[in-house]
N, C-alpha and C positions, 0 to 999 in steps of 0.2 A: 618560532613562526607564529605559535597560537598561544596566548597568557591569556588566563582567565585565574583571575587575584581574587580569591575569598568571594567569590559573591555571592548576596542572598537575592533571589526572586519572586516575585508574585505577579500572580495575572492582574490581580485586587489586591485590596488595604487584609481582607479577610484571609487570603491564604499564599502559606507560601509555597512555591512550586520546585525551588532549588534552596539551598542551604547552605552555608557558608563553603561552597564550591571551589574547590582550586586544583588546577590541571593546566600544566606547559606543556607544549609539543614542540619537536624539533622539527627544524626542514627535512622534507622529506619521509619522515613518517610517516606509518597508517596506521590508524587508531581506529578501533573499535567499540562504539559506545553500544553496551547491551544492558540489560535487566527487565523487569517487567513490565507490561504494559501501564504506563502514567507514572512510569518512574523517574521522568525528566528529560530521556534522550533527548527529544524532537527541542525541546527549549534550552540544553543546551546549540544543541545546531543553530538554534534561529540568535543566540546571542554572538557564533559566531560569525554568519553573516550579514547581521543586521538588524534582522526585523524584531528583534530585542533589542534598542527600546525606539526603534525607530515607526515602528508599526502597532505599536502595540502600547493604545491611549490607558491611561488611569492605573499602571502597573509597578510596580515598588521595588527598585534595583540600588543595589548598594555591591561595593566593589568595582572593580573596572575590569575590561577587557581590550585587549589588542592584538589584531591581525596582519600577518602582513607586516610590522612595524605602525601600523596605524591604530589609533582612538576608534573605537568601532562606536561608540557615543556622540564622539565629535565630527564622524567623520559623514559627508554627504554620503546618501544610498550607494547612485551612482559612481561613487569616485571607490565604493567599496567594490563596486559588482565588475571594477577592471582587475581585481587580484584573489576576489574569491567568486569561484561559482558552486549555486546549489542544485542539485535535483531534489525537487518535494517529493513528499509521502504521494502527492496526489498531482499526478505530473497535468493535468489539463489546466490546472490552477495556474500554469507559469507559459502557457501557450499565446501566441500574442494573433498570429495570422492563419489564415485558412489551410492552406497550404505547407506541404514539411518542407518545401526549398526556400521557401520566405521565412519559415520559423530560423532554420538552421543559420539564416546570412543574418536575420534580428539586431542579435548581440553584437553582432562587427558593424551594422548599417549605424547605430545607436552611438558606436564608437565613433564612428565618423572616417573609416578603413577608405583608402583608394578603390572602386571597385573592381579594378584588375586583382589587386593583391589578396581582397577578400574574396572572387571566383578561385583562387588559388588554393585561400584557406580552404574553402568548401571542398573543394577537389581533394587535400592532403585529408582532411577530415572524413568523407565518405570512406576514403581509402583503409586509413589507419582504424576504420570502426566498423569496417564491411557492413557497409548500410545501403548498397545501391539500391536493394528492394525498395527501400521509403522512397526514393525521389519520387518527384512529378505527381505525389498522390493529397488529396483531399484528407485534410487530420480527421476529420469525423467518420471517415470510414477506415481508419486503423484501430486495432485492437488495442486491449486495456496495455498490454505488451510493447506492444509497437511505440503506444503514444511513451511509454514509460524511457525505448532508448533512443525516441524523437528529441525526447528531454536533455538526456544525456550528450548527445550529438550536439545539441544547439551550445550548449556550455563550454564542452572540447572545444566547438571550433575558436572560442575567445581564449582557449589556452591561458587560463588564470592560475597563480601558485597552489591556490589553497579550493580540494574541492569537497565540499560536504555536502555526503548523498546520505537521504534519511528515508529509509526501506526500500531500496532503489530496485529489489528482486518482488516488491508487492505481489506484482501482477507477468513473471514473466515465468515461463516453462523454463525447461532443463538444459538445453540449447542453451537457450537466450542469456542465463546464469551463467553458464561456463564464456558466453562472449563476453557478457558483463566482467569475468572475473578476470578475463585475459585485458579486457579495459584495466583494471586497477591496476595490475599487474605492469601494464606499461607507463601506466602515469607514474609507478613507482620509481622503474626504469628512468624515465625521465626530471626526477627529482621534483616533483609534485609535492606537495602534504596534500594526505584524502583520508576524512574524516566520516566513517558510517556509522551510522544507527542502522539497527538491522537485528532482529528476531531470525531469521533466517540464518543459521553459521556456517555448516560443513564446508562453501564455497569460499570461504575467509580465513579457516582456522590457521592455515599454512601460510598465509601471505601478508597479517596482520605482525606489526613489531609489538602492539601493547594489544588488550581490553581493558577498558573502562567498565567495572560493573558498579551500577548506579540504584540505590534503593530508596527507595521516598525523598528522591531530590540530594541525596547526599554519596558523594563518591567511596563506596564501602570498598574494594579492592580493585585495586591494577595491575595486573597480569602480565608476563610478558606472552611472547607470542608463543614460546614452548611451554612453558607452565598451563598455558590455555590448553590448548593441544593435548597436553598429558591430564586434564582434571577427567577425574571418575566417571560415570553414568550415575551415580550418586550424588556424589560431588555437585553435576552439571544438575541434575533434577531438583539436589537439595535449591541452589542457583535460582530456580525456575528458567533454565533456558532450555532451549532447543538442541537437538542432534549436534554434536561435531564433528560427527561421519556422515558420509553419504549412504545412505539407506537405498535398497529396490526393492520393489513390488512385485511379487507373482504371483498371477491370480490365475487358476483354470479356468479354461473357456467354459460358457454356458450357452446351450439354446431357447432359446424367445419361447414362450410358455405359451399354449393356448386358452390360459385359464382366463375367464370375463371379469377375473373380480379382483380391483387393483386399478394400474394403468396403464394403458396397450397405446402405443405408438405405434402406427400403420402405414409405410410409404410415406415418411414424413418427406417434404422439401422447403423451404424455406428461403424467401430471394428478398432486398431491399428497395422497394420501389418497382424499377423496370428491370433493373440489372438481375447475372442470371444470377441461380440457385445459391449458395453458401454452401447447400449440402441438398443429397435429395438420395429417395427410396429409403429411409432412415427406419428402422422397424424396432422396436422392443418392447418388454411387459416389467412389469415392478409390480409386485405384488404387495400388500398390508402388514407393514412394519419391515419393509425390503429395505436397504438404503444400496439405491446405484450411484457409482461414481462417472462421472462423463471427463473424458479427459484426450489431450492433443495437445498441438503445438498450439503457441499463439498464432490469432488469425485463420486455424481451422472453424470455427463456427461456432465455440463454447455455450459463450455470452446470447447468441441471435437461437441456438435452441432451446434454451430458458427461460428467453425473451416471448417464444413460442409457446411455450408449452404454460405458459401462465397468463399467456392470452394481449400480452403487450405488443405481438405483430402476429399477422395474418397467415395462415399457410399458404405456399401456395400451390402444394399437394399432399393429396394423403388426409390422415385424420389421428383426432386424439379421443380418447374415449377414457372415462370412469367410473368402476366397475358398471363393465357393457355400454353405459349409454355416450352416443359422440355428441363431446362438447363445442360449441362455439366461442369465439375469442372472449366473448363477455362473464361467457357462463363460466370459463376459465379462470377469469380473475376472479369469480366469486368461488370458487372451489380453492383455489392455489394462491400461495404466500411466497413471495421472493424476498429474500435477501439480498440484494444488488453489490456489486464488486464498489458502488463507489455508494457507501452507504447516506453519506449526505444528500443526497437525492429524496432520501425516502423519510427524514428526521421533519417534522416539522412542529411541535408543539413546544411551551416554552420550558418547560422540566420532564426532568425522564418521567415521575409519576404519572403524569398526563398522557404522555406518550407510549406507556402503558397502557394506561385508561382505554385511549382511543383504540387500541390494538386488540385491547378484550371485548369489546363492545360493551353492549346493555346489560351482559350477564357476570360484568368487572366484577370481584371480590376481592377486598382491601387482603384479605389475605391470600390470596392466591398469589397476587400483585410482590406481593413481598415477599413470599415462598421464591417465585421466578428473581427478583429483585437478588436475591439473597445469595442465590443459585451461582449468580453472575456475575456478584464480587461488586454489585450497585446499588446496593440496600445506603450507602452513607452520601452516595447523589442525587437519593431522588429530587431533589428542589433544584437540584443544577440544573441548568439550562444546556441541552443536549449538544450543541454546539460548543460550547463551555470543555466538553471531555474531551480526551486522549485518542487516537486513530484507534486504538485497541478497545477501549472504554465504548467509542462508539460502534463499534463493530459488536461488540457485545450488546449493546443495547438492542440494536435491528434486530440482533437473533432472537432476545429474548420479547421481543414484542411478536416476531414468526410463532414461539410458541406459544403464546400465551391467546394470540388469535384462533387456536384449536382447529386451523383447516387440515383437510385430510389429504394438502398435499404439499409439501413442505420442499425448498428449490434454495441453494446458495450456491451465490456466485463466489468464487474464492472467499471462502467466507473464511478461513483463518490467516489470509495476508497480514495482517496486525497484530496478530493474538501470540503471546506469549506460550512458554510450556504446558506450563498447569492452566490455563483459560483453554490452550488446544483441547486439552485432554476434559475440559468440561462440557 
């Protein structure tokens, strides 16, 4: 289904990003591409739906590949996007309309579907993916979650052979991963090939027939699906990957502290515009070198109390205070450093050095810059241009400009969706 013949890649003349590559799939297979972060996943994914070399000007590809039975070089976008569909890393990238009932008909309208036959598809698709919650809703007010199996939805409904999801669990809870995974599971059923990149495993380990592990652009081992399964805790860390068991949490409860020194959340509420609350009466304290973890379903209120508490929306009761004094939204953002769930947002200088730079302010020290640099496995990018790096790569940078800005109150939004084993654990 999937031939990818020897290829070598590069983004530019100056590097190369895969290495003489070669990997056949069969119909019907699910394949697992893992290793670490800028190890190649994502570019192979984009060679197999396309945007290798279709999207991507000034780039140096040798080899061919074919999907589907098709030239994925010769072959138009669109004539590809009727037999392969992708979910990106960063699902708002592939959103076309305002609305999730407009997103999900898209792909069929673009087809040019009768629209009797495509209210049909929409209705088998809501069904087969228990998404009634999305309909009729505004995409900008769904969660990083939600927009991630708005994504998903919109692709199923075109029912194409070949589907390649590339960190399709980013931004989703524990729930949402087990519906994700009962997704694969049926498209398997259904004689699909689905192809994922993904840091995340325990959800895959049993349902995959190969992994791919991939190390500096070059395919070092191929796994079947029980050899995966059975590799070590050694083994798997030597790897740099992640759990292939499900892990739980238990924490003891604790009570709200009344001490002033730190930060005391007080009746917090928080609402968007007119609509009501998100969340309200929200109370707790974090004390000096405390790390709280905030945590729910997708769409309980993550993101909008971060949002909050860093001073980027208004409360609209209650108060925040640190050590004793209450802050105001501005005075928020000058006390408090976010990390954002979608870290492009917040990149904006032309090299990671820079964007350093600008992160330590006036009291920058080329060495300190490098110490952090070093730290986070970016010391060999600094002249790259931030956009230039890896979902991983980039995630690490945001953080390491959080610390390197020295505020005393430090905030990520899933800040390890991208990150590898050993980056987790750094």
């Amino acid at each position: 289904m999937i031939k990818i013949d020897h290829v070598s890649f590069g983004y530019t003349d100056e590097q190369e990003q895969l290495h003489d590559f070669d990997l056949h799939i069969g119909k019907g297979e699910c394949i697992l591409l893992c290793g670490e972060s800028g190890c190649g996943k994502t570019s192979v994914t984009k060679l197999i739906n396309g945007l290798i070399p279709h999207f991507q000007e000034g780039c140096t590809l040798q080899g061919n590949v074919t999907a589907a039975g098709l030239s994925v070089a010769n072959t138009e976008v669109y004539e590809l996007a009727k037999h392969i569909g992708s979910v990106f890393q960063n699902p708002k990238s592939q959103f076309f309309n305002l609305d999730t009932d407009s997103e999900i008909a898209f792909g069929l309208e673009n087809e040019g579907m009768p629209p009797e036959q495509m209210k049909e598809r929409i209705v088998e698709t809501v069904s087969a993916l228990q998404i009634q919650n999305l309909l009729r809703r505004n995409i900008f007010a769904l969660s990083g979650g939600e927009k991630q199996m708005l994504a998903f939805a919109s692709v199923y409904a075109m029912s194409p052979a070949i589907y390649v999801l590339d960190e399709p669990t980013a931004n989703l809870d524990e729930q949402a991963i087990e519906r994700l995974r009962q997704q694969i599971i049926l498209l398997k059923n259904q004689g699909h090939t689905v192809v994922v990149a993904e840091h995340r495993l325990y959800f895959l380990a049993d349902i995959i027939d190969r992994a791919i592990y991939i190390r500096d652009g070059k395919l070092l081992h191929s796994f079947t699906g029980k050899e995966f399964c059975n590799l070590s805790d050694e083994r798997r860390k030597e790897l740099g990957l992640r759990t292939i068991r499900q892990t739980k949490l238990d924490l003891p409860e604790v009570t709200c502290s009344e001490d002033k020194v730190g930060l005391t959340v007080t009746n917090l509420g928080c609402a968007y515009k007119k609509g009501p609350n998100v969340f309200e009466h929200l109370s707790f304290h974090a004390a000096p070198g405390e790390v709280v973890a905030i945590t729910g379903h997708n769409g309980a209120g993550k993101t909008t109390l971060v949002r909050c508490l860093c001073g980027l929306m208004k409360e609209s009761s209650g108060t925040i205070s640190l050590n004793g004094k209450v802050l105001k939204p501005k005075q928020r953002q000058k006390a408090g450093f976010l990390v954002m769930q979608d870290v492009n947002h917040q990149l904006f200088y032309d090299s990671v050095w820079n964007e350093c730079e600008q992160a330590a302010g006036e009291n920058a020290e080329g060495t300190q810059i490098e110490t952090v640099l070093k730290q986070f496995d970016l010391l060999n990018f600094r002249e790259r241009h931030p956009m230039a790096l890896s979902g991983g790569q980039k995630q690490r940078l945001a953080i390491a400009t959080a610390v390197l800005s020295e505020k005393k109150l430090l905030i990520f939004d899933e800040p390890t969706s991208g990150l590898d084993y050993r980056h987790m654990c750094e």
